[in-house]
LOBA-279899 format. One record per residue (C-alpha): residue number from 0; residue in one letter; x, y, z. Coordinates in nm, 4 decimals. Layout:
% LOBA-279899
pado i->NUM&aa->A&px->X&py->Y&pz->Z
...
This chain:
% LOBA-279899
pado i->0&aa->X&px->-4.8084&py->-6.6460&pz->21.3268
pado i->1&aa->X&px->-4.8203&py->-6.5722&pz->20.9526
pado i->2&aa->X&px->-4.6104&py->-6.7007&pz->20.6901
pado i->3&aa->X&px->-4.4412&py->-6.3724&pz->20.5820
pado i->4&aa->X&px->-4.3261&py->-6.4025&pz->20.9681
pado i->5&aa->X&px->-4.2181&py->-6.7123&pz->20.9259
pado i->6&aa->X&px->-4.0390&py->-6.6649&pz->20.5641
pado i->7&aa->X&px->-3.7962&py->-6.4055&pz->20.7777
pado i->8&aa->X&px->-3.6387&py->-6.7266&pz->20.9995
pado i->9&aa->X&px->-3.3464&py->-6.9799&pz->20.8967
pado i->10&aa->X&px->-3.4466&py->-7.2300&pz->20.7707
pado i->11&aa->X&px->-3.7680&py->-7.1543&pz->20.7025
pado i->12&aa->X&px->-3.6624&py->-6.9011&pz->20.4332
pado i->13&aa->X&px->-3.5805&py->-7.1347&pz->20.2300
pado i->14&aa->X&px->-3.9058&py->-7.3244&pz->20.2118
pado i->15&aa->X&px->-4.1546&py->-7.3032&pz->19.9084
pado i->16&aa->X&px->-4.4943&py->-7.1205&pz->19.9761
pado i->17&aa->X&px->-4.6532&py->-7.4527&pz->20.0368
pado i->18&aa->X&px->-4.4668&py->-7.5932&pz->20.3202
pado i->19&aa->X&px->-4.4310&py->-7.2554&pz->20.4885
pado i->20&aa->X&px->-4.8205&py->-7.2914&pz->20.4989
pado i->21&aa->X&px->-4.8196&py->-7.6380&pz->20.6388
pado i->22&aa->X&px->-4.5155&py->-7.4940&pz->20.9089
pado i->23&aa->X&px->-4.6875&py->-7.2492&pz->21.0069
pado i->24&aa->X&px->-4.9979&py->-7.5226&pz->21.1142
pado i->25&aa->X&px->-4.6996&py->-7.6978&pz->21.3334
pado i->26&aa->X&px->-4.5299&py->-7.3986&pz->21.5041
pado i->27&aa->X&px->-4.6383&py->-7.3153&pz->21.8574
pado i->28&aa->X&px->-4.5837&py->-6.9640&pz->22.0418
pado i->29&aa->X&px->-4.4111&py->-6.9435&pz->22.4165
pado i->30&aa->X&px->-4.3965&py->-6.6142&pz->22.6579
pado i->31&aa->X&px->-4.1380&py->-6.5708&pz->22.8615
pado i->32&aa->X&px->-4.1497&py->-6.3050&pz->23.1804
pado i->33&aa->X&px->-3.8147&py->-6.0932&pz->23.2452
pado i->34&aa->X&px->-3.5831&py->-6.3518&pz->23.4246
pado i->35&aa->X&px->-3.6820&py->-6.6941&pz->23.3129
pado i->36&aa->X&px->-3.4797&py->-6.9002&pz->23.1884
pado i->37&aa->X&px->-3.5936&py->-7.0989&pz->22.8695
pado i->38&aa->X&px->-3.3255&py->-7.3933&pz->22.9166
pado i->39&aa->X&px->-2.9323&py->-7.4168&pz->23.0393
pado i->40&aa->X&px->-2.6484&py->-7.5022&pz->22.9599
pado i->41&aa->X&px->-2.5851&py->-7.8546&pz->22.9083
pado i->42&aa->X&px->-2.9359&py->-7.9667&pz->22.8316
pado i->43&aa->X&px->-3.0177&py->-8.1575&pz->22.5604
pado i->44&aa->X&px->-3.4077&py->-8.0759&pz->22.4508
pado i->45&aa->X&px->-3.5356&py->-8.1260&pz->22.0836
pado i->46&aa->X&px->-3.6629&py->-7.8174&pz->22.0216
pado i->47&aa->X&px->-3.5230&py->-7.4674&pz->21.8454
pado i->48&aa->X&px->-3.6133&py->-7.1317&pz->21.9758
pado i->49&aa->X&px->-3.6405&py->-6.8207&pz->21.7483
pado i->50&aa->X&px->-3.7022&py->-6.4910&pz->21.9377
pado i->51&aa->X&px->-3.9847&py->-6.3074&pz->21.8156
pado i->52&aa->X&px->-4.0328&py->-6.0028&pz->22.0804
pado i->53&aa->X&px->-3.7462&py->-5.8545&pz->22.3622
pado i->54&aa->X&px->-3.4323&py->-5.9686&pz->22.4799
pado i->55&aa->X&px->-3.2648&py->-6.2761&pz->22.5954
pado i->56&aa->X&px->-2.9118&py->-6.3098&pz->22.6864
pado i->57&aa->X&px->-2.6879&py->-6.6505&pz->22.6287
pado i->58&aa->X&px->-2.4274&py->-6.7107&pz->22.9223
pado i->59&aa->X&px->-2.1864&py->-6.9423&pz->22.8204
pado i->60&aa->X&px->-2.0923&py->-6.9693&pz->23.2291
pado i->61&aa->X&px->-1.7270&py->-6.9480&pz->23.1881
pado i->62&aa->X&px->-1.5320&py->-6.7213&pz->23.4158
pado i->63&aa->X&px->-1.6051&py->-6.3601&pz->23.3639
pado i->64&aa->X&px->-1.7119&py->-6.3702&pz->22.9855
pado i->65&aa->X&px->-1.9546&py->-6.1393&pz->22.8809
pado i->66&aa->X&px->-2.3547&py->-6.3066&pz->22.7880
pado i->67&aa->X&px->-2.4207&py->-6.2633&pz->22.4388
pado i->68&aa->X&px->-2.7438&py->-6.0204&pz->22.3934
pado i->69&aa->X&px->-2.9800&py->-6.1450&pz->22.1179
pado i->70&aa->X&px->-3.2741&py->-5.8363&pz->22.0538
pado i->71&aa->X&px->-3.5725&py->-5.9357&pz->21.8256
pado i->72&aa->X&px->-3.5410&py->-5.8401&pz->21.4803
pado i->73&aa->X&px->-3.1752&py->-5.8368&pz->21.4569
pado i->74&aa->X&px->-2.9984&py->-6.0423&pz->21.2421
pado i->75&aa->X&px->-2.8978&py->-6.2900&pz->21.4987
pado i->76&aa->X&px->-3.2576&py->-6.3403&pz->21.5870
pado i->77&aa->X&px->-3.3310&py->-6.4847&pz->21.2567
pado i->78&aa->X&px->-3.1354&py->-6.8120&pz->21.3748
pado i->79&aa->X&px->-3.2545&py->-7.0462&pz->21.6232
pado i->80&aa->X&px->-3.1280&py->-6.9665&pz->21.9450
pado i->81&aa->X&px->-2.7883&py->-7.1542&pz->22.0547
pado i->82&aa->X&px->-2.8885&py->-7.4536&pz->21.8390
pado i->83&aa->X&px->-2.6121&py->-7.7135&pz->21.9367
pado i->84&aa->X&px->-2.7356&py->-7.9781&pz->22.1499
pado i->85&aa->X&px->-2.6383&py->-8.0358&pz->22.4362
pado i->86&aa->X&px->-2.6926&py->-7.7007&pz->22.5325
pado i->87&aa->X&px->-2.3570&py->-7.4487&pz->22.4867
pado i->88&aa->X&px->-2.5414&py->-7.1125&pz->22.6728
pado i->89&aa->X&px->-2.8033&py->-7.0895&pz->22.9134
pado i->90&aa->X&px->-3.0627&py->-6.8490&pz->22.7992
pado i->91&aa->X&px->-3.2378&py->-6.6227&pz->23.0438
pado i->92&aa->X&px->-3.4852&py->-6.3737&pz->22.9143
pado i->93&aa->X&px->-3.3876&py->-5.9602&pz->22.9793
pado i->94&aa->X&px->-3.7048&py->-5.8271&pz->22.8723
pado i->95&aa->X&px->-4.0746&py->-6.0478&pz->22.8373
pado i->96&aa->X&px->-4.0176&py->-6.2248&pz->22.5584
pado i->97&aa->X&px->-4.2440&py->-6.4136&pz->22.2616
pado i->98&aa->X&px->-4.0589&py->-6.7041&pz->22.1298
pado i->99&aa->X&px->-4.1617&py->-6.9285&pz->21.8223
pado i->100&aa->X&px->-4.1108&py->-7.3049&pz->21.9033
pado i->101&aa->X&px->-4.0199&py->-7.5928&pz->21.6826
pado i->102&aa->X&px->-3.9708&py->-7.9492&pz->21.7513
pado i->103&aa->X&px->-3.6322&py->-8.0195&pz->21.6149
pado i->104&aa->X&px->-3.7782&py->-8.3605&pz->21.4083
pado i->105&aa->X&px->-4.0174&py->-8.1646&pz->21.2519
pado i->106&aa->X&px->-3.8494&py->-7.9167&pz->21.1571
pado i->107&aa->X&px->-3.5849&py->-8.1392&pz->20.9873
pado i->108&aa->X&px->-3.8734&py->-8.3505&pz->20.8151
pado i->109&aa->X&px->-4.0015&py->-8.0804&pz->20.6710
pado i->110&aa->X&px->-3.7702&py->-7.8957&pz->20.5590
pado i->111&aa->X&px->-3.6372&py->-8.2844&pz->20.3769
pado i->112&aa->X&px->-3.9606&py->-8.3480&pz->20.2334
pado i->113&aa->X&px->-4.0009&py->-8.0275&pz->20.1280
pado i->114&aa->X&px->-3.6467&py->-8.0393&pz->19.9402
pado i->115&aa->X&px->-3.7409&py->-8.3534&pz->19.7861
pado i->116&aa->X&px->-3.9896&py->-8.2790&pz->19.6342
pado i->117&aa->X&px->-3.8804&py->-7.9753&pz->19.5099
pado i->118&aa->X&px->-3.8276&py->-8.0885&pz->19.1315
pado i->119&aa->X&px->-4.2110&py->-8.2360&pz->19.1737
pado i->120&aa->X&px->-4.3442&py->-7.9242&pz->19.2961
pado i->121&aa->X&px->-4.2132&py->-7.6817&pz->19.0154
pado i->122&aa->X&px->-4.1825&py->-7.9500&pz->18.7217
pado i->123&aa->X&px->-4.4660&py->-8.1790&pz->18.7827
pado i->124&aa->X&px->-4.8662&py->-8.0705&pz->18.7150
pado i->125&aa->X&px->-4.6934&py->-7.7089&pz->18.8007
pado i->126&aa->X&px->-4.9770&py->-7.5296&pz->18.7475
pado i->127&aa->X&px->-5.1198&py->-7.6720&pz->19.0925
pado i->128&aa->X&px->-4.8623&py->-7.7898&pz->19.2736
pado i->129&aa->X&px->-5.0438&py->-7.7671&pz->19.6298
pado i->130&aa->X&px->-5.2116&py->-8.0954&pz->19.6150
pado i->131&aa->X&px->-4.8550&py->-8.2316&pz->19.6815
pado i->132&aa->X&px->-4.8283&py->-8.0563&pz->20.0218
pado i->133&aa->X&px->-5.1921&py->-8.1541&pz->20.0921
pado i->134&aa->X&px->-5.0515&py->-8.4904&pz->20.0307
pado i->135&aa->X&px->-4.7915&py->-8.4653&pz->20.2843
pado i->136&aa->X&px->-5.0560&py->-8.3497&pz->20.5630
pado i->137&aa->X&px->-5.1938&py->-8.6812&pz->20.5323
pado i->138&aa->X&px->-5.0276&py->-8.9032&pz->20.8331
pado i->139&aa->X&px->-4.9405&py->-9.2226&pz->20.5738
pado i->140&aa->X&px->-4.7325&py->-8.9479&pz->20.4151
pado i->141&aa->X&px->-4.5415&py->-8.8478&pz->20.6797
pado i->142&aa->X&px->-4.4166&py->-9.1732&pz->20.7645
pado i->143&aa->X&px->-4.2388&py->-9.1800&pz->20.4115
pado i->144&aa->X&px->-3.8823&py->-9.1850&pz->20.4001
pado i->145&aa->X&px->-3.8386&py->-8.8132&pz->20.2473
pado i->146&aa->X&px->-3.5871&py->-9.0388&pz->19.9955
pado i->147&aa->X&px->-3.8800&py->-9.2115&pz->19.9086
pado i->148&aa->X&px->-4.1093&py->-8.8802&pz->19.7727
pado i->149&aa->X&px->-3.9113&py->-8.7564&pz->19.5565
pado i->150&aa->X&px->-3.9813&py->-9.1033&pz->19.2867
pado i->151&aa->X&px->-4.2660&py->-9.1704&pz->19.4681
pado i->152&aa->X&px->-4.4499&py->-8.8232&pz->19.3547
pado i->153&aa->X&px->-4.3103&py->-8.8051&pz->19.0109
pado i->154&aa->X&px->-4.4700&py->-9.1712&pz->18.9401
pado i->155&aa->X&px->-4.8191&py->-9.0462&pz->19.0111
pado i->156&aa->X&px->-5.0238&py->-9.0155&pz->18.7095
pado i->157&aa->X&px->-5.3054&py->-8.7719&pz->18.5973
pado i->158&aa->X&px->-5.6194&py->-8.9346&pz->18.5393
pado i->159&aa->X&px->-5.9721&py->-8.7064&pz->18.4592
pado i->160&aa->X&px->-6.2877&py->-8.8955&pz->18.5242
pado i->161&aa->X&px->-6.6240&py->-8.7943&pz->18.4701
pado i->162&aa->X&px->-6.9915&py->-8.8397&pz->18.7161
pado i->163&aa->X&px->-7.0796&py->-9.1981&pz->18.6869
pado i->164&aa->X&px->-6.7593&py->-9.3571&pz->18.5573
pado i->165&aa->X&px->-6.6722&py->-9.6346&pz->18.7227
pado i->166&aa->X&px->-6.2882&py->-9.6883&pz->18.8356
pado i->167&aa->X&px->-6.2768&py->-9.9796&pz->18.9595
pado i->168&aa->X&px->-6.4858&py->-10.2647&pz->18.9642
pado i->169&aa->X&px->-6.5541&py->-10.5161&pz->19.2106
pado i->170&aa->X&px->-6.3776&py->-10.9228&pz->19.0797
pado i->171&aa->X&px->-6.1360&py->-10.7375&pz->18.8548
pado i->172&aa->X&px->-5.7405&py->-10.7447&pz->18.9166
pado i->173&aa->X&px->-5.6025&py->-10.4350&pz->19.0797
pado i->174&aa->X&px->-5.3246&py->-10.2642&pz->18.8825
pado i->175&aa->X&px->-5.3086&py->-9.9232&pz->19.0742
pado i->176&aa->X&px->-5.3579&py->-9.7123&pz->19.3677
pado i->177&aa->X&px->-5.5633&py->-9.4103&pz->19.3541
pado i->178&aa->X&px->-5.5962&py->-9.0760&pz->19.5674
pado i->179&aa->X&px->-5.9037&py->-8.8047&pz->19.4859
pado i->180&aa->X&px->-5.7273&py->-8.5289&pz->19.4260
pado i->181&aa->X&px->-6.0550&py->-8.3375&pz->19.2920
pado i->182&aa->X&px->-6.4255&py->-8.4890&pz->19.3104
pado i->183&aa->X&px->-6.6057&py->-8.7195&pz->19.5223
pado i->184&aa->X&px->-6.6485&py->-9.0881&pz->19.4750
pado i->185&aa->X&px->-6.8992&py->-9.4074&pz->19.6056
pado i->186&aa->X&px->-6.7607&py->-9.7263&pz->19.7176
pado i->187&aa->X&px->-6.9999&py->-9.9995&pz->19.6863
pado i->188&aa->X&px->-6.9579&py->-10.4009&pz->19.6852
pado i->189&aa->X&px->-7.2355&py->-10.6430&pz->19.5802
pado i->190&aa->X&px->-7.3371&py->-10.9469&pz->19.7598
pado i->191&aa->X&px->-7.3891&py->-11.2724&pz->19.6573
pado i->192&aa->X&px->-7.7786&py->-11.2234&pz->19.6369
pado i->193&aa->X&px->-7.7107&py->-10.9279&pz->19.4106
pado i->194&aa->X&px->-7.8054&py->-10.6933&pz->19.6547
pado i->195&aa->X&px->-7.5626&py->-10.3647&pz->19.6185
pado i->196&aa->X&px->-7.4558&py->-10.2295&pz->19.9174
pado i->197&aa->X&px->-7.3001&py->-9.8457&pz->19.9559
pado i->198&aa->X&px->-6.9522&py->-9.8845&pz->20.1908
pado i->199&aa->X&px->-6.8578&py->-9.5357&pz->20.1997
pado i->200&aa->X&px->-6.8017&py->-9.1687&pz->19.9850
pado i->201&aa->X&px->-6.4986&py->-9.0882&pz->19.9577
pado i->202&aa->X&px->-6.3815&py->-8.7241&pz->19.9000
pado i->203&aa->X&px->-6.0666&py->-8.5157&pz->19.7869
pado i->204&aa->X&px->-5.6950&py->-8.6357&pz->19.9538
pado i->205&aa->X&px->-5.8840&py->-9.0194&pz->20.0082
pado i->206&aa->X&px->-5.7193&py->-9.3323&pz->19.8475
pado i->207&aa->X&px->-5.8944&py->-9.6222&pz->19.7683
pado i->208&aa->X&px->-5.7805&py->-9.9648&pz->19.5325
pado i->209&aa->X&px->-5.4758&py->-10.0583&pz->19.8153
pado i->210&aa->X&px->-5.6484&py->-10.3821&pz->19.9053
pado i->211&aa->X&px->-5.6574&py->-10.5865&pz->19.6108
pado i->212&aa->X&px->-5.2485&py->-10.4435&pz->19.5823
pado i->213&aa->X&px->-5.1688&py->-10.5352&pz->19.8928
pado i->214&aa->X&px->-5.3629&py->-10.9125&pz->19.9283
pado i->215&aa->X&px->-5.3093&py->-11.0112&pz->19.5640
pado i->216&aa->X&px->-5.7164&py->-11.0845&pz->19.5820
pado i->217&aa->X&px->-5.9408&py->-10.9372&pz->19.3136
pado i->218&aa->X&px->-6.0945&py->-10.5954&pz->19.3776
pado i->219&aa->X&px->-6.3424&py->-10.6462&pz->19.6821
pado i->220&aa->X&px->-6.5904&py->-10.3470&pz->19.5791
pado i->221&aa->X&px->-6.6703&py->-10.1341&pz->19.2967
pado i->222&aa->X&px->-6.5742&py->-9.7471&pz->19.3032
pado i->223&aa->X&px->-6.7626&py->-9.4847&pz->19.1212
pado i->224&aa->X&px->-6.7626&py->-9.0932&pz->19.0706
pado i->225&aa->X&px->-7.0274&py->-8.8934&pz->19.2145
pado i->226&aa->X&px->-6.9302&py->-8.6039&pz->18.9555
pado i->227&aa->X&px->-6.6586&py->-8.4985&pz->18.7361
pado i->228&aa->X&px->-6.3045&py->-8.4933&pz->18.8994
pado i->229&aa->X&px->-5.9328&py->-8.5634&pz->18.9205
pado i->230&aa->X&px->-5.7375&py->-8.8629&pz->19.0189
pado i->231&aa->X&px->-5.3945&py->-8.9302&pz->19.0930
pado i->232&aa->X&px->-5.2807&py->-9.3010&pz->19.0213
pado i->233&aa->X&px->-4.9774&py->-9.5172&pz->19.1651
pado i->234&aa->X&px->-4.8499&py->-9.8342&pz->18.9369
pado i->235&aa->X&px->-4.8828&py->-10.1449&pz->19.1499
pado i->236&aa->X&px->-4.5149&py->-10.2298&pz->19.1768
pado i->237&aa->X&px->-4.4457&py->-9.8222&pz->19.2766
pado i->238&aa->X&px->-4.7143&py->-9.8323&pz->19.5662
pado i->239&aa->X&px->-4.5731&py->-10.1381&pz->19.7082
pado i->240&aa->X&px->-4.2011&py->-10.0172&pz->19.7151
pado i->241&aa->X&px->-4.2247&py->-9.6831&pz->19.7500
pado i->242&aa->X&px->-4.5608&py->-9.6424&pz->19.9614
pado i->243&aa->X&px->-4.6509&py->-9.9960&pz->20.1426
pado i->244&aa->X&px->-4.3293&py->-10.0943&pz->20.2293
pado i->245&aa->X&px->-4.2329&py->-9.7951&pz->20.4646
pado i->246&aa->X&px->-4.6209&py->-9.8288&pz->20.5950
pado i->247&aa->X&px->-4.6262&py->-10.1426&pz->20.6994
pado i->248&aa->X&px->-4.4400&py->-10.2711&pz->20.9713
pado i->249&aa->X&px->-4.3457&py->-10.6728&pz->21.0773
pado i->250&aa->X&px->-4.3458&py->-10.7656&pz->21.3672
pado i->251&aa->X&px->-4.2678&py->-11.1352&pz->21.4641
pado i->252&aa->X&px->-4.4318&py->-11.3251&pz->21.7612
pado i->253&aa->X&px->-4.1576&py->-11.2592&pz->22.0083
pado i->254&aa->X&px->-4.2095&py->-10.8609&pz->21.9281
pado i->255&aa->X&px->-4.5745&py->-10.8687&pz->21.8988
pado i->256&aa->X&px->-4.5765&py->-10.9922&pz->22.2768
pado i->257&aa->X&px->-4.3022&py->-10.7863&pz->22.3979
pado i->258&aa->X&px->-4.5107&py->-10.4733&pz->22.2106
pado i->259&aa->X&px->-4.8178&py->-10.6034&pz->22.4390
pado i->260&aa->X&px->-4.6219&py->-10.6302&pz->22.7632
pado i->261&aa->X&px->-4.4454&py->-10.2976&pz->22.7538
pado i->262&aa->X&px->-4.6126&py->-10.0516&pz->22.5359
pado i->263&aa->X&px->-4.9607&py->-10.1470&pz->22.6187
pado i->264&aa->X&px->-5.0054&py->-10.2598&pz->22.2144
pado i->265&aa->X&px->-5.3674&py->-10.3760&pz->22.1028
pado i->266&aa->X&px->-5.4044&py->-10.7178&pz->21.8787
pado i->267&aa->X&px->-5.6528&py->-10.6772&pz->21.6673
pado i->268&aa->X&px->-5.7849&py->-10.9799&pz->21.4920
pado i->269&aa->X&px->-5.9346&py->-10.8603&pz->21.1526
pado i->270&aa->X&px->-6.0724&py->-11.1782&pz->21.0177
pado i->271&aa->X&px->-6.4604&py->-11.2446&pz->20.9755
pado i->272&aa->X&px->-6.6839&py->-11.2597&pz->21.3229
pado i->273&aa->X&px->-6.7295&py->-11.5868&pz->21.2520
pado i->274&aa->X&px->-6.3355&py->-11.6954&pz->21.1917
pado i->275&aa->X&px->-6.2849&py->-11.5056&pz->21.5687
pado i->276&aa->X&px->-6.4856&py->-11.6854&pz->21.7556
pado i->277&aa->X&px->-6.3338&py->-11.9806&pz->21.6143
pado i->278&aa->X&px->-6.0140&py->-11.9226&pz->21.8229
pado i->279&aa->X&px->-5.8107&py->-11.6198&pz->21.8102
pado i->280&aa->X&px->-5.4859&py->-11.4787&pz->22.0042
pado i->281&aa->X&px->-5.5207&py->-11.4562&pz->22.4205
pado i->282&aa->X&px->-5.6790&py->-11.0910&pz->22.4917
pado i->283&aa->X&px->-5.7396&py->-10.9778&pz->22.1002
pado i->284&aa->X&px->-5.9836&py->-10.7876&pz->22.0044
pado i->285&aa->X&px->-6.2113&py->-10.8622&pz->21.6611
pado i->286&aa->X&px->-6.2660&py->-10.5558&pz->21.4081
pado i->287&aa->X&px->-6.3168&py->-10.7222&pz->21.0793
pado i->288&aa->X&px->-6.1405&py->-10.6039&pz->20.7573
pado i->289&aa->X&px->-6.4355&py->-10.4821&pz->20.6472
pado i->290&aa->X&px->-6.5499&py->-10.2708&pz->20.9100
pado i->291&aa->X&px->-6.2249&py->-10.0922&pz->20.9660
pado i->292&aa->X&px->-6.2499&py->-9.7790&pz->20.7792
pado i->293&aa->X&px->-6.6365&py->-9.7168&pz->20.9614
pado i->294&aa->X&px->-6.4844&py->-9.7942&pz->21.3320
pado i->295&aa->X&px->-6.1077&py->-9.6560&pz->21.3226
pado i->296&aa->X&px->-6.2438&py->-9.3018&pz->21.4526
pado i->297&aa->X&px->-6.3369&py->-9.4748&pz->21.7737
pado i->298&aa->X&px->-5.9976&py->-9.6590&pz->21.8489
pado i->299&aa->X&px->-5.7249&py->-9.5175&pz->22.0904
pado i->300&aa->X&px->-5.4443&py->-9.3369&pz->21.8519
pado i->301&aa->X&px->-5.2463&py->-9.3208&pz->22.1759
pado i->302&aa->X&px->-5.1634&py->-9.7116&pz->22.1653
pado i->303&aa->X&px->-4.9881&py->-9.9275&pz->21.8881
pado i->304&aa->X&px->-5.1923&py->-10.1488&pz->21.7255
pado i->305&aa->X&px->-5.0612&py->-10.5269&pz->21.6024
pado i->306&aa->X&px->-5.2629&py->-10.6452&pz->21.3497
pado i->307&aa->X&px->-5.3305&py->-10.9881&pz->21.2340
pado i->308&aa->X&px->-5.5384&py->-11.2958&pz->21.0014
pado i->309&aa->X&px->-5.5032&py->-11.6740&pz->20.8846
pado i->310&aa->X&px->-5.2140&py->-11.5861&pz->20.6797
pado i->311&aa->X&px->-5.1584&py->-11.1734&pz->20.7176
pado i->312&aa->X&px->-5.2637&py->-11.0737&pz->20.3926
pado i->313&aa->X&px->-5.5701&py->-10.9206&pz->20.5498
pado i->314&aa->X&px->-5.3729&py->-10.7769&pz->20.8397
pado i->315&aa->X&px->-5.1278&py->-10.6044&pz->20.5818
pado i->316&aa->X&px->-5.4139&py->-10.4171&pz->20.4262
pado i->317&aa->X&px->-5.5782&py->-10.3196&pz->20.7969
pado i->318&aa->X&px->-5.1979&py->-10.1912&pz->20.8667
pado i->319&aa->X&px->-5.1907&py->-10.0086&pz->20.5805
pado i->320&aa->X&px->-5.5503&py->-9.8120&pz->20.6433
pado i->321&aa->X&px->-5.4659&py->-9.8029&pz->20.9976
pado i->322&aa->X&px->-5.1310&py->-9.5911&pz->20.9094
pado i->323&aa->X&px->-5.2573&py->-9.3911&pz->20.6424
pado i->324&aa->X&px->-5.4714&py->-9.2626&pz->20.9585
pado i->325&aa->X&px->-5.1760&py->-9.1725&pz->21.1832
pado i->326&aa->X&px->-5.1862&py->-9.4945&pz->21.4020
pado i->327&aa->X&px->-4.9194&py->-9.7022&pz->21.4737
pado i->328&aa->X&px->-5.0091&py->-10.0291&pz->21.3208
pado i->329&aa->X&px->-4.7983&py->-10.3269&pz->21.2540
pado i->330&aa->X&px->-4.8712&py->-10.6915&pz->21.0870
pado i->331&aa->X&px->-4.8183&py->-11.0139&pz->21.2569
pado i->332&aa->X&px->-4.6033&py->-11.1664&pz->21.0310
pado i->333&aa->X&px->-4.6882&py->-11.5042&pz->20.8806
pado i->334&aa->X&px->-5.0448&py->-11.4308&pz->21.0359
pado i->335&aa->X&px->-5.2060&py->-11.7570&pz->21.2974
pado i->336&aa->X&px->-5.0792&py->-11.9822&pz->21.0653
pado i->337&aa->X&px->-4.6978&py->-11.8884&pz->21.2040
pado i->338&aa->X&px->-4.8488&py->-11.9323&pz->21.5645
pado i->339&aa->X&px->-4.7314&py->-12.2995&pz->21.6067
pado i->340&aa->X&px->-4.4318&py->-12.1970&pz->21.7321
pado i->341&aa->X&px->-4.5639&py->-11.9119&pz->21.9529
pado i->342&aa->X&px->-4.7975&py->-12.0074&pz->22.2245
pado i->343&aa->X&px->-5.0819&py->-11.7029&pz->22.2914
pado i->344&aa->X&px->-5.1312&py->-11.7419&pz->22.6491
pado i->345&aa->X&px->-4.7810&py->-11.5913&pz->22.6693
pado i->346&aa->X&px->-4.9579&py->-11.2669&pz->22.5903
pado i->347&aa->X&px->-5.2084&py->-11.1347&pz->22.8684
């Protein structure tokens, strides 16, 4: 499927060049042999249907009425097929057919994002406006209200840094949230002997500085650029209302244990080894703050995760990484110290 394909469908036609691009990652292609039926009347799937090759026909199923024909490349055919839900027509192929498929959700998000961030896009550093759109294929992204993008985008700022300058630095007070737009950059934290350790590298769509935003704490580590680059940087107060806020989701006891029953939910404790084996929550699991970003690649994306420390500051911030990542994470609100009302062995 190409975009110029794609441009010729409603309403992808109305797209800008960018999300047709990121559309065209998300669309999926169906066959159809002569006679099958791609879904009936009365059905109510999430999907829309545009015919891309043959014939279908829709049959309304009342009395002797006529099917309507639909032939690729007619105008018709430019629409999704019989798009009221629950299903008006049933829609039987005449001739093998290819179809383009498009989960109704998605279609609508994008299409909303896209449109909200229109003014961004055109207005705003318009002389490169894709890095928005590379923005929005990062999952944290897509979790934000599309009401949300439209300030949220036009509050980032344009910072140029140069090899070696330092960002931020470990014990100072954090005052924004940054994403590498171009460049690559070095976190590193210093223990108390002195000893500098290297955390990570970070490279281009990567944000780094949420911590200290989201905890209140000083910066924990020290970032540096590796060469000359770009950043993009939030205001504290913008990043927690317009970016943290839809991220990070509270749960209370009563949900965190109904999440574990039913959906199979993970708690993950994300306080120090040491503070774990202390005592934690019935059945948790320990993956320190600290070690999150190195070990999310090897936890289950399938399962929600409910995240939690003393007091939840800490689980805030794992929530936060753990959703910029695509997971679904949520904080224990209130952290162990709420747990006097909530006894653990209740969870198994």
């Amino acid at each position: 499927m190409q975009a110029s394909q794609l441009a010729q469908l409603v309403p992808f036609n109305g797209l800008s060049e960018e999300a047709l691009q990121l559309a065209v990652q998300q669309a999926r292609l169906l066959r159809l042999e002569q006679g099958q039926t791609l879904f009936s009347r009365g059905e109510e799937d999430h999907e829309s249907y545009y015919l891309l090759a043959g014939e279908v026909a829709l049959d309304a199923e009342e009395g002797d009425a006529p099917p309507l024909i639909i032939r690729a490349g007619g105008d018709a055919a430019r629409h999704p097929l019989a798009r009221l839900k629950p299903r008006l027509y049933t829609c039987v192929a005449r001739t093998p057919c290819e179809l383009l498929t498009y989960s109704d959700d998605a279609l609508d998000a994008l299409v909303a994002r896209d449109q909200a961030t229109s003014y961004e896009v055109t207005e705003f550093e318009g002389d490169d406006p894709s890095w928005l759109f590379d923005l929005l294929r990062n999952p944290s992204f897509n979790r934000v209200p599309p009401a949300n993008l439209h300030a949220l985008f036009g509050r980032f700022e344009a910072v140029p840094v140069t090899a070696g300058q330092t960002v931020i630095r470990q014990g100072e007070a954090g005052d924004y949230y940054y994403l590498i737009r171009e460049g690559e950059a070095q976190v590193t934290r210093t223990t108390q002997s002195g000893k500098s350790v290297v955390l990570a590298r970070l490279a281009p769509g990567q944000g780094f500085g949420e911590d200290a935003l989201i905890s209140g704490e000083p910066r924990n580590a020290t970032v540096t650029m590796l060469g000359n680059g770009l950043l993009m940087r939030l205001a504290a107060d913008y990043f927690r209302t317009q970016l943290q806020e839809p991220l990070v989701h509270q749960v209370t006891a009563d949900e965190a244990a109904a999440m574990v029953r039913w959906r199979g939910a993970v708690l993950l404790d994300v306080r120090m080894e040491d503070e774990y084996k202390q005592g934690s929550l019935k059945g948790s699991l320990n993956l320190p703050l600290y070690l999150l970003r190195l070990r999310a690649k090897a936890l289950d994306p399938s399962r929600p995760y409910i995240l939690f420390c003393q007091t939840g500051s800490r689980g805030s911030t794992a929530a936060f990484l753990l959703a910029q990542r695509g997971f679904d994470a949520h904080v224990l609100t209130g952290g162990l110290e709420a747990m006097n009302i909530f006894n653990p062995a209740t969870i198994s």
